[in-house]
N, C-alpha and C positions, 0 to 999 in steps of 0.2 A: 146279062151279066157283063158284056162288054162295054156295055155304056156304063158302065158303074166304073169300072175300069178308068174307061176312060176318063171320067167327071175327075177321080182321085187325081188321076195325073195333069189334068187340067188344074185343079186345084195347089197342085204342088209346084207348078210351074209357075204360076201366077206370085205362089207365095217365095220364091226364089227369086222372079224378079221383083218385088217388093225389096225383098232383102239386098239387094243388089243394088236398086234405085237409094234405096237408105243411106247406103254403105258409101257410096259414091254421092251423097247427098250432103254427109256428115264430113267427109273429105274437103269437100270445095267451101263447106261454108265457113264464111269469116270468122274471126273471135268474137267480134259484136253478137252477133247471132246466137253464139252457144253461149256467151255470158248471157244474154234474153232469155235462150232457152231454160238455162239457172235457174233463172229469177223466176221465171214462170214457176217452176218446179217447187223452187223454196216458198213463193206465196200460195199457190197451193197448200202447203203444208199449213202454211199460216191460219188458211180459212180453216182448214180441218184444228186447229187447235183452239181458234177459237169459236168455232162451232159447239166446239166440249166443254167450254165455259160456261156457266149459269150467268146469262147478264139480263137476265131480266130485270126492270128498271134503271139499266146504267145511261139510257140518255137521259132521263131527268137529275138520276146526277150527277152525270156531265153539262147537263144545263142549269144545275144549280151552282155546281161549280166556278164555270165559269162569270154567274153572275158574282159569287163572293172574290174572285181575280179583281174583275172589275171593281165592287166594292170597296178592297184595300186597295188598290191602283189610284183611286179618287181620293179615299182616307189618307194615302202619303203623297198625293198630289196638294192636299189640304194642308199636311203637315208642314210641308217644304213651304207652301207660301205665305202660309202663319208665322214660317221664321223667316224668310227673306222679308216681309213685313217689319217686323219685330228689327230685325239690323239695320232696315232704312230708319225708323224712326228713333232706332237710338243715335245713330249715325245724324241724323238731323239737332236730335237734343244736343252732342256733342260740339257739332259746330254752331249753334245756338248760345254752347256754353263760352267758345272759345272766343266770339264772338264780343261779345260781353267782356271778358276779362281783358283784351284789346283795347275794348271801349273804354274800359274804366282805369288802362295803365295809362293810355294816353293821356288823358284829363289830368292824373296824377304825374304826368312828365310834363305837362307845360304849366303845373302851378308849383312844382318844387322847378331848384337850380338845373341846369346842364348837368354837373357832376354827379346831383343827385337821381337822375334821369337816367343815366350810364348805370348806374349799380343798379336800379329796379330794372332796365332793361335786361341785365346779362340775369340776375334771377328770375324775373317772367321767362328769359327761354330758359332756362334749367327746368323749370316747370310744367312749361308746355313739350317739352323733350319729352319728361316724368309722364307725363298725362293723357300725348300718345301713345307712346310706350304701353300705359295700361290699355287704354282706348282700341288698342290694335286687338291686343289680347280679350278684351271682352267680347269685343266682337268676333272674334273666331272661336271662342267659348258658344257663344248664340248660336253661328249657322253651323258647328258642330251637333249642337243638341240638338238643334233640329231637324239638319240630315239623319240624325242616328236614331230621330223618333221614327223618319217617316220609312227609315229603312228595318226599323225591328217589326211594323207594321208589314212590309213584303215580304221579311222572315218567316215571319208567322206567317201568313199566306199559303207562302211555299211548306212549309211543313205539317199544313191542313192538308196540302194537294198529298203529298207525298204519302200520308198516313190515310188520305180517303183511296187514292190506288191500290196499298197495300191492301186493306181492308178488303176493297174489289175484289182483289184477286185472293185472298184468303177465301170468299165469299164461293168463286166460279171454281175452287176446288172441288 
């Protein structure tokens, strides 16, 4: 009976200093440490919750997922260069055109007069003013549409992702 005795108080003493070493453990440690200790705690939690979730089959569709990311990523990688295309080659026509109308004011200043040479000159620039003027605007018409094709493309994208997570998680209820 006394060694029973004893065991207890062995035991009790043991668990006193435990509680002691703790106590004086939890005193000295840093903030790093007990924010650690946090996090430990809170990601615990984490697995235990999603432990409780049904995700059977969710890495296939997280890897089909991410194949369609990818997908539109290429689809507005294609759209963007289909229009930066698109504005070099009007941009090219344009000064092709401009080009031309030069060529042919010239010709027309040295077979009429001087005098008459001065007045097609100040209307050729009124025109060519006129015509970048539009020229500018067309083209920022273009690489607008464009951007805005390739960016409704990663809209959509994103609003797949966000409606297949929901889903997920409606699903793991």
């Amino acid at each position: 009976m006394a060694t029973r005795k004893t065991r207890k108080a062995a035991v009790k003493t043991r668990a006193a200093k435990k509680t002691t070493k703790r106590a004086t453990r939890t005193q000295a440690e840093p903030a790093s440490a007990a924010a650690a200790k946090m996090f430990d705690m809170s990601m615990g939690g984490l697995g235990q919750t999603l432990e409780r979730l049904n995700l059977s089959g969710v890495a296939g569709t997280i890897a089909e997922g991410r194949r369609k990311d990818l997908a539109a990523l290429v689809a507005a990688n294609k759209k963007s260069y289909e229009g930066l295309q698109a504005v070099v080659a009007r941009q090219t026509a344009m000064l092709k055109n401009a080009v031309t109308e030069w060529q042919s004011m010239a010709q027309g200043m040295s077979q009429g007069g001087a005098r008459q040479g001065l007045g097609q000159l100040d209307e050729v620039a009124k025109n060519a003013f006129t015509m970048a003027l539009e020229n500018i605007r067309e083209l920022g018409e273009l690489a607008a549409r464009s951007q805005a094709e390739a960016f409704e493309i990663v809209r959509r994208r994103i609003m797949e992702n966000v409606n297949e997570v929901s889903s997920l998680l409606q699903r793991g209820r």
